[in-house]
N, C-alpha and C positions, 0 to 999 in steps of 0.2 A: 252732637257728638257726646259720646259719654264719659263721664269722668274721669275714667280710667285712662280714657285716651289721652285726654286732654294732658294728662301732667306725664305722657310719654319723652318731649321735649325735655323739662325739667328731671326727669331721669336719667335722659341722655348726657345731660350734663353734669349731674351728681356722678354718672359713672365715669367721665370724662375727668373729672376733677380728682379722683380716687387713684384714676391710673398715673395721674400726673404726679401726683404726691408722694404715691410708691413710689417710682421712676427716682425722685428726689431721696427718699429715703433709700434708696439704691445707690445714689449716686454719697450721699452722705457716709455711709457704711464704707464705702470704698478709700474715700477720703481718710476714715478714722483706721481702719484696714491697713492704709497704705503709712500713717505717721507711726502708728504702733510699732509694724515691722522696721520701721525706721529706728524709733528708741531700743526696740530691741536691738537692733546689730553694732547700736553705739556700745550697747550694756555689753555686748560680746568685743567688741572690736579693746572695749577698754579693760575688758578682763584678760583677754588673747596678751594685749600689750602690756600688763603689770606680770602675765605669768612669764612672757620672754624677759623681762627685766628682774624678774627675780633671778631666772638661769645666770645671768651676768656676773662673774664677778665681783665685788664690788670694789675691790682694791686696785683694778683697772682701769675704773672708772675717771675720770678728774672730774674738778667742783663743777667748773663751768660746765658739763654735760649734765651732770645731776642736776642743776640750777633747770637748765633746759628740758630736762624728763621732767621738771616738777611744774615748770610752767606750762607745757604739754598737758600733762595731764589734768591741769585746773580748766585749759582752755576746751579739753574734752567733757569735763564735768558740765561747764557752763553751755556748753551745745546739749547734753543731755538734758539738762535741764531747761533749757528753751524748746527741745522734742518734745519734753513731758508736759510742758504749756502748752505745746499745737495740739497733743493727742488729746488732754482735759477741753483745748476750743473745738478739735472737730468732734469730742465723745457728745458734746452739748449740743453743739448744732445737727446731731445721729438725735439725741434723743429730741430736740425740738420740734424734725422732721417727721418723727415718729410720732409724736404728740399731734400734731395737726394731720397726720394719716388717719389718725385714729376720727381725731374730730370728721373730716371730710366722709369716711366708711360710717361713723354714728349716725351723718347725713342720710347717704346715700341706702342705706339700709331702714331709715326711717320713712324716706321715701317709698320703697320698694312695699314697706308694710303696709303703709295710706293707699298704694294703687291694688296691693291683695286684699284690702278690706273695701275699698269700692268695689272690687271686680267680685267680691263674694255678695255684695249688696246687689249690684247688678242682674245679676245670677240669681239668687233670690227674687228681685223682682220680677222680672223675666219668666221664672218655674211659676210664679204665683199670675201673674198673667194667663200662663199658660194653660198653666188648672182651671181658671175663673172661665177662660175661653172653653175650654171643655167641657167644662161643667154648665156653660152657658148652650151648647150645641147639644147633649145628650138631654139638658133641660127639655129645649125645642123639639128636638125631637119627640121626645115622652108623651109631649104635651098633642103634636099634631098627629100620634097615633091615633085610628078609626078604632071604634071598642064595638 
């Protein structure tokens, strides 16, 4: 079997491991995708909410409700800011998946060049074979012509 074949298997499986790893970084992306839009609608939902409170009156207002707007709003801060820690853990885990994508395709593509430089060796041997054989037949030939 020739060499080229031989590490067919082993290709199969570098491209095997490539698709896997995208898939992950697919899945990672979505993750990071899905937190971001999250941060985002707090950042809106918390701007929606300061701009209906400013329309308010404020001499309508009592303390205890203003006490209540104000802890409200810290407690929204403090979830924005736990958004903004999940979307920095999933941006990292987007890029770590990326990062071994890459590794797994620098694989898989190194692969792919060792079995096109045996298979150009191959091929090379093979034409040079082929010549030699020819060259060995029109020899004989020449040689068993009558003069």
């Amino acid at each position: 079997m020739k060499r080229s074949k031989k590490l067919n298997p082993i290709v199969e499986l570098a491209v095997k491991a490539t698709k896997e790893a995208l898939i992950k970084v697919g899945q990672s992306n979505t993750v990071w995708l899905k937190d971001t839009q999250q941060e985002e609608e707090l950042h809106r939902y918390k701007a929606e909410y300061l701009s209906r409170l400013r329309q308010v009156d404020n001499s309508l207002v009592s303390a205890q409700k203003v006490l209540e707007l104000r802890a409200f709003l810290e407690s929204l801060d403090q979830a924005i800011a736990a958004q903004q820690q999940q979307v920095s853990i999933s941006l990292k885990s987007l890029q770590h998946q990326q990062q071994l994508w890459q590794q797994v395709r620098q694989k898989e593509q190194a692969m792919n060049n060792l079995v096109s430089r045996y298979q150009q060796e191959e091929m090379y041997i093979e034409l040079k074979q082929e010549q030699q054989e020819n060259d060995e037949h029109n020899t004989a030939q020449w040689v068993r012509k009558p003069k």
